[in-house]
The first five atom37 places (N, CA, C, CB, O) and aatype in JSON, in Angstrom:
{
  "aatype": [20, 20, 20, 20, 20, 20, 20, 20, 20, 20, 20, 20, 20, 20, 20, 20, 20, 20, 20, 20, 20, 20, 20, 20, 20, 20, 20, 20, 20, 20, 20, 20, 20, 20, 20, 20, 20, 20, 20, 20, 20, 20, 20, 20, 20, 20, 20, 20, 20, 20, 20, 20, 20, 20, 20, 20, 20, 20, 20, 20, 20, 20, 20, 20, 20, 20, 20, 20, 20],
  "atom_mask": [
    [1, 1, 1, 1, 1],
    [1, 1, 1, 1, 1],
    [1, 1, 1, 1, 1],
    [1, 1, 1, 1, 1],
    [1, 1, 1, 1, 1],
    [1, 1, 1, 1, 1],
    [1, 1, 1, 1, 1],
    [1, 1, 1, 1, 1],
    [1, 1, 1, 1, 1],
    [1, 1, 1, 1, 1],
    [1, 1, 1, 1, 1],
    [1, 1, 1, 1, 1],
    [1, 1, 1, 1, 1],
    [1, 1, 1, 1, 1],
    [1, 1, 1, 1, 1],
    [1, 1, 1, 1, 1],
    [1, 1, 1, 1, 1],
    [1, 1, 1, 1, 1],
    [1, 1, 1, 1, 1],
    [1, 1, 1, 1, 1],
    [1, 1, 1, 1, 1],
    [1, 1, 1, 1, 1],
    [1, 1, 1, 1, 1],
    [1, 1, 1, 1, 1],
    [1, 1, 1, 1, 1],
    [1, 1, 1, 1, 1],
    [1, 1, 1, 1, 1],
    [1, 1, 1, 1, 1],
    [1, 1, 1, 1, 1],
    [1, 1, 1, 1, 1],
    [1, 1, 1, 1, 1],
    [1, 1, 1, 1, 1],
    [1, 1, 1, 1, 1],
    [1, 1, 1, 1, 1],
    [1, 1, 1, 1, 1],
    [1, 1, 1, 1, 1],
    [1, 1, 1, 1, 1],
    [1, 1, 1, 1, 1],
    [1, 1, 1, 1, 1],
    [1, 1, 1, 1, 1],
    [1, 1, 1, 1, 1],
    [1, 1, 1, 1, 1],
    [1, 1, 1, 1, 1],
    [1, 1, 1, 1, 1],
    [1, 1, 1, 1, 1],
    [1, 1, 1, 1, 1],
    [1, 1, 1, 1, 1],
    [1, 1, 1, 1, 1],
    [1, 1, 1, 1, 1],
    [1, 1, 1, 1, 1],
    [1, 1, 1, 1, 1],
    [1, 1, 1, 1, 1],
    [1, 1, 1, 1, 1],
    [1, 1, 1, 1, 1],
    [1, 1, 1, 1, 1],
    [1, 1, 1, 1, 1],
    [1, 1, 1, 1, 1],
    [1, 1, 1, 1, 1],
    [1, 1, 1, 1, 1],
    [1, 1, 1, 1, 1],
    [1, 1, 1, 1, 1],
    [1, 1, 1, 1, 1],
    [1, 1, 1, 1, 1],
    [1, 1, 1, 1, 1],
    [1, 1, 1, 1, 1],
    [1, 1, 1, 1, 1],
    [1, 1, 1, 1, 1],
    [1, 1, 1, 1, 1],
    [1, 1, 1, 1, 1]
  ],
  "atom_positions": [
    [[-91.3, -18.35, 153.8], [-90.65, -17.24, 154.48], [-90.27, -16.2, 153.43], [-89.4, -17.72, 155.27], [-89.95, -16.56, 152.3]],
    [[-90.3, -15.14, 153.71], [-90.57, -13.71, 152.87], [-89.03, -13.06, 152.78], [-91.8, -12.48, 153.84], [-88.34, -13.67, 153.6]],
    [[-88.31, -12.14, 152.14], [-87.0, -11.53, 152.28], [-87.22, -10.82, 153.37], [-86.47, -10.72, 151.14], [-86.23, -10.72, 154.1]],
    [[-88.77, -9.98, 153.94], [-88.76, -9.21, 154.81], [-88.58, -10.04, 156.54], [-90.04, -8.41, 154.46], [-88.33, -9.54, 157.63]],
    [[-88.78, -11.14, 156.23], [-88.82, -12.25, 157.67], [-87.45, -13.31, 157.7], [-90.47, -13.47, 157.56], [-87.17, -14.03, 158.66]],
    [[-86.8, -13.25, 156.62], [-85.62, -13.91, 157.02], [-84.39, -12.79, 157.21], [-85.29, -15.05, 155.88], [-84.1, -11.89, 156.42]],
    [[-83.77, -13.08, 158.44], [-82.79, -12.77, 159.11], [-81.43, -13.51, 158.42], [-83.13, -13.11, 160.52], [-81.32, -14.74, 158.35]],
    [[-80.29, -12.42, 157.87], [-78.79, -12.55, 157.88], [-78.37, -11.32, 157.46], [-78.19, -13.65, 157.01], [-79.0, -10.28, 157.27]],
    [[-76.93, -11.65, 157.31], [-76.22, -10.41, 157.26], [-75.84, -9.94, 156.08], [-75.19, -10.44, 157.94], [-75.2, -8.89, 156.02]],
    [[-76.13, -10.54, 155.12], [-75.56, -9.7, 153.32], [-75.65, -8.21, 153.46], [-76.82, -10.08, 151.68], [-74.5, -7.78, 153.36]],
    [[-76.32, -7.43, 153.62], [-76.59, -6.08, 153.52], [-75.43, -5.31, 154.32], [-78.04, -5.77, 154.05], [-74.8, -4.32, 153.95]],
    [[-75.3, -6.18, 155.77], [-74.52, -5.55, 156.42], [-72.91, -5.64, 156.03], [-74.84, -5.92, 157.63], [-71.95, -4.88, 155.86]],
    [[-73.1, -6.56, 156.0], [-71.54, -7.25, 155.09], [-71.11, -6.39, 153.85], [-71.82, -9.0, 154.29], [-69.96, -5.95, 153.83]],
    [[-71.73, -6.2, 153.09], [-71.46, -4.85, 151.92], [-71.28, -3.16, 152.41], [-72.94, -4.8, 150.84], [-70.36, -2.4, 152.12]],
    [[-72.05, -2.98, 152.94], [-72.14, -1.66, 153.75], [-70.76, -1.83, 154.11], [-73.29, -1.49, 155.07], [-69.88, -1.29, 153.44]],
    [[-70.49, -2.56, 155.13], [-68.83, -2.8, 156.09], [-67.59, -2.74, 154.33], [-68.78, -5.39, 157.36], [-66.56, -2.08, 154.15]],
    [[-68.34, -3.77, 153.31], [-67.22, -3.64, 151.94], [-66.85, -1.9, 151.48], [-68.13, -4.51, 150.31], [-65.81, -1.29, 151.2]],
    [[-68.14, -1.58, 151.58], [-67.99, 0.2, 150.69], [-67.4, 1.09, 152.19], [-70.25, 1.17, 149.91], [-66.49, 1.93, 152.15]],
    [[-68.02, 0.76, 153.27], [-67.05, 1.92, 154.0], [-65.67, 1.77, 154.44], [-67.61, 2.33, 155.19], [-64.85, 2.61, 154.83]],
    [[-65.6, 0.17, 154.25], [-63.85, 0.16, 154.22], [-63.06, 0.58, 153.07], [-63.3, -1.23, 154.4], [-61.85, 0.39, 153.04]],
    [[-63.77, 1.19, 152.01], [-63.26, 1.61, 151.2], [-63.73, 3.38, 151.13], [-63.53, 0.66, 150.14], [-63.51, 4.25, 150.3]],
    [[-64.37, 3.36, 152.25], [-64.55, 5.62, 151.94], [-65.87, 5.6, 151.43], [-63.28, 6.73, 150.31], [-66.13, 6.8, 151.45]],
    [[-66.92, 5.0, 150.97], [-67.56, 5.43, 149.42], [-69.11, 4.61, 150.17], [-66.53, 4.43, 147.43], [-69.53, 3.48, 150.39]],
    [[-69.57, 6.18, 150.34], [-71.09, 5.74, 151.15], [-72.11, 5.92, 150.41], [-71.51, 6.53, 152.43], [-72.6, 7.03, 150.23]],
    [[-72.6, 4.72, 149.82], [-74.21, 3.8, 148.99], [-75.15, 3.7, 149.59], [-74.25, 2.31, 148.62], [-75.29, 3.6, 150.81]],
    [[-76.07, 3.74, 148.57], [-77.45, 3.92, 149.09], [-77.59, 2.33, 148.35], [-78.57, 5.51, 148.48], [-77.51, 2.27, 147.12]],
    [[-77.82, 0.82, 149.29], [-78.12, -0.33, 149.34], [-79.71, -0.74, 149.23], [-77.52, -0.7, 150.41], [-80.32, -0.64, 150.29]],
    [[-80.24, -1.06, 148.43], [-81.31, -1.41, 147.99], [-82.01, -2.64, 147.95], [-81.24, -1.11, 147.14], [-80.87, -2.53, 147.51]],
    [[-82.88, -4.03, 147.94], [-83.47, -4.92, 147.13], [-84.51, -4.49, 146.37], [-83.85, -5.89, 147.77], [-85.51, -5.13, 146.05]],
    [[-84.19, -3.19, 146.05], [-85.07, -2.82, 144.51], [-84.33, -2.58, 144.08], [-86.08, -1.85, 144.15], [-83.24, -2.44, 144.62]],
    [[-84.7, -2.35, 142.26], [-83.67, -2.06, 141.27], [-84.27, -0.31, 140.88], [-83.7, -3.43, 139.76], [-85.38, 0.22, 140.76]],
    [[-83.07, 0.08, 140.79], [-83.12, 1.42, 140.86], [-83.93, 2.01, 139.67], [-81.75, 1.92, 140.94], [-83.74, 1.77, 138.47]],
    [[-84.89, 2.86, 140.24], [-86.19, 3.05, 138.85], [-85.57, 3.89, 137.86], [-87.85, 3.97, 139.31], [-86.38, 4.09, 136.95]],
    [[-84.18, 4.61, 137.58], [-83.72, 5.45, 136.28], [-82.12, 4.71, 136.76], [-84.0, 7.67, 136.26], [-81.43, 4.56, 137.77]],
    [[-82.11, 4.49, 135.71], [-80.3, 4.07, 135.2], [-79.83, 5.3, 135.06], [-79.92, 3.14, 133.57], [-80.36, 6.3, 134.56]],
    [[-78.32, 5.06, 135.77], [-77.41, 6.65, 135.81], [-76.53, 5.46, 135.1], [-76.74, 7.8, 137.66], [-76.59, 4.33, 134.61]],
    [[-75.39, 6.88, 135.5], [-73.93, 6.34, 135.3], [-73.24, 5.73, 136.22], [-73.12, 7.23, 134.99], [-72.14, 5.21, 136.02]],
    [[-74.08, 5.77, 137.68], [-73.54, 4.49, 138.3], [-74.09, 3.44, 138.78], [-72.94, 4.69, 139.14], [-73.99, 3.18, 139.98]],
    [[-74.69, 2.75, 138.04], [-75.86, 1.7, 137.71], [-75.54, 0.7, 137.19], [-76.83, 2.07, 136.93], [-75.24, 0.64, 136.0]],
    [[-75.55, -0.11, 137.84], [-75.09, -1.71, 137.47], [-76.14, -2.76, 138.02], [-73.52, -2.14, 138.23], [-77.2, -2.5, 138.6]],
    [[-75.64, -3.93, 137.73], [-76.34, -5.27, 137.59], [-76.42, -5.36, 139.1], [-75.5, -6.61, 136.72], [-75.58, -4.98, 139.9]],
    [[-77.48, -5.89, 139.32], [-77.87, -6.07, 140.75], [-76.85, -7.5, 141.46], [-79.76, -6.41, 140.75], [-76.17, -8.11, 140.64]],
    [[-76.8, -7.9, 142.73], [-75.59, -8.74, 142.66], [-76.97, -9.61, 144.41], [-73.26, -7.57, 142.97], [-77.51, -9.19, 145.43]],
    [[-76.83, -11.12, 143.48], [-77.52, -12.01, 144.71], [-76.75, -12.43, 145.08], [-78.45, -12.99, 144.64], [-75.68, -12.84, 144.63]],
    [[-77.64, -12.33, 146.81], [-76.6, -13.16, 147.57], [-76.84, -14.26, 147.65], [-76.33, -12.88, 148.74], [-77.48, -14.72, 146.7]],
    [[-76.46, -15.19, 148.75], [-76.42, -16.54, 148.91], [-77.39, -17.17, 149.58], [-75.4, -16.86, 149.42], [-77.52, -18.32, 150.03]],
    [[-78.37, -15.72, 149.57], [-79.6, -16.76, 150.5], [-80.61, -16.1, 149.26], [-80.16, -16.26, 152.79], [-81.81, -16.22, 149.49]],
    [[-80.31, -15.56, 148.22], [-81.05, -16.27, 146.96], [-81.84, -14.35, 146.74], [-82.54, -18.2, 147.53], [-82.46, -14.07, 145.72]],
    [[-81.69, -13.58, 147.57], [-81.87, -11.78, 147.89], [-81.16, -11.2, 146.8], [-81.09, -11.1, 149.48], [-80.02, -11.66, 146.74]],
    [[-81.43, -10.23, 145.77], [-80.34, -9.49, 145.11], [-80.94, -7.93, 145.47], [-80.15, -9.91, 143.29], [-82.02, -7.38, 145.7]],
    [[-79.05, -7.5, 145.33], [-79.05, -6.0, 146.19], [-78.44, -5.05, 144.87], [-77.74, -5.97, 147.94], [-77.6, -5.57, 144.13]],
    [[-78.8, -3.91, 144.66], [-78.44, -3.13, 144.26], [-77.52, -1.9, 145.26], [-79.48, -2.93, 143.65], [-77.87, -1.57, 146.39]],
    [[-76.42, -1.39, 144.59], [-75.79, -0.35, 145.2], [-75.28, 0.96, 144.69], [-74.93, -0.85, 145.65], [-74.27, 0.95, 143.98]],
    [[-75.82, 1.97, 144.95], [-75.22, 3.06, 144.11], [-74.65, 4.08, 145.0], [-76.25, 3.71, 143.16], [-74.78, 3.89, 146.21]],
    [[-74.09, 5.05, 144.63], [-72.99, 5.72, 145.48], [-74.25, 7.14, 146.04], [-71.21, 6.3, 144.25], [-74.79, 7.59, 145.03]],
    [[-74.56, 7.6, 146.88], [-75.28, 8.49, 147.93], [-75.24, 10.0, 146.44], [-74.01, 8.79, 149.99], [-74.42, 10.09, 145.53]],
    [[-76.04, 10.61, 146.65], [-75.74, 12.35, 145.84], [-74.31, 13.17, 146.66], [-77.57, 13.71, 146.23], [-73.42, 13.89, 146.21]],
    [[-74.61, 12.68, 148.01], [-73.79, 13.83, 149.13], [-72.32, 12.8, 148.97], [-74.69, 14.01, 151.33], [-71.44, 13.23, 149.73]],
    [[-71.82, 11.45, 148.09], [-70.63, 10.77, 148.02], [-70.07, 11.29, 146.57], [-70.85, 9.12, 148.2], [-68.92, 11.58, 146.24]],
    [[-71.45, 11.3, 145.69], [-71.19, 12.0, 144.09], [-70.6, 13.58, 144.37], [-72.95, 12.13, 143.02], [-69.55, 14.05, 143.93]],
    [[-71.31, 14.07, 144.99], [-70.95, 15.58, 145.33], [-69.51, 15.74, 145.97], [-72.05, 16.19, 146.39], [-68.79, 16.7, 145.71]],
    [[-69.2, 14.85, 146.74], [-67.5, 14.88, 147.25], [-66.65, 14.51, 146.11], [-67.08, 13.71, 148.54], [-65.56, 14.97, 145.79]],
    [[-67.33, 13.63, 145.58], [-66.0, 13.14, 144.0], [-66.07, 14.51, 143.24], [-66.68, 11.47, 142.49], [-65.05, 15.13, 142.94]],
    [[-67.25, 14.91, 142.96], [-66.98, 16.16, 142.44], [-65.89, 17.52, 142.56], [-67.92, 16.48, 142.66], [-65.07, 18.07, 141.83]],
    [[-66.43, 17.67, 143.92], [-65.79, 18.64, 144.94], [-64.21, 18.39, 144.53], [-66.19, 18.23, 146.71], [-63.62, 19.31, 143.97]],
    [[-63.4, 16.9, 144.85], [-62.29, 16.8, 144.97], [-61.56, 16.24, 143.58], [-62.18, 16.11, 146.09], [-60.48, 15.7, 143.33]],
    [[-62.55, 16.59, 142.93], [-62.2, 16.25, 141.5], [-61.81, 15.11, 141.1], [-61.34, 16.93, 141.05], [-60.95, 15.08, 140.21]],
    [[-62.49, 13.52, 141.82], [-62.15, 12.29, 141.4], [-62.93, 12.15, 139.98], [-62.52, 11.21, 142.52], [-63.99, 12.65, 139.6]],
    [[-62.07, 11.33, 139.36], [-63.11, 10.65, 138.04], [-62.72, 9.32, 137.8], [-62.99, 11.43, 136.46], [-63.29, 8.66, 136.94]]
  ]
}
């Protein structure tokens, strides 16, 4: 069985982690082809899948805007 044919919820379960916190990612099982500055270690889940997560341009552009750092 393939990552694309097994069914669960990790992906969704993170998505639900970052928007209960404000901060909308672009969720991946690829690893992101240029390392930024918000680029980290990919994180597997428990059915053996690893996800990458980085924060959207239009979520970078609001930190900007409101001057988070």
């Amino acid at each position: 069985m393939t990552a694309a044919t097994f069914s669960h919820s990790c992906e969704t379960k993170l998505r639900e982690l970052w928007d209960a916190q404000g901060v909308e990612v672009h969720i991946s099982t690829a690893p992101p082809m240029v390392a930024g500055p918000y680029t980290t270690d990919g994180m597997r889940c428990p059915h053996g899948i690893t996800y990458w997560w980085e924060p959207t341009g239009e979520q970078i552009a609001a930190w900007v805007r409101d001057g988070v750092q």
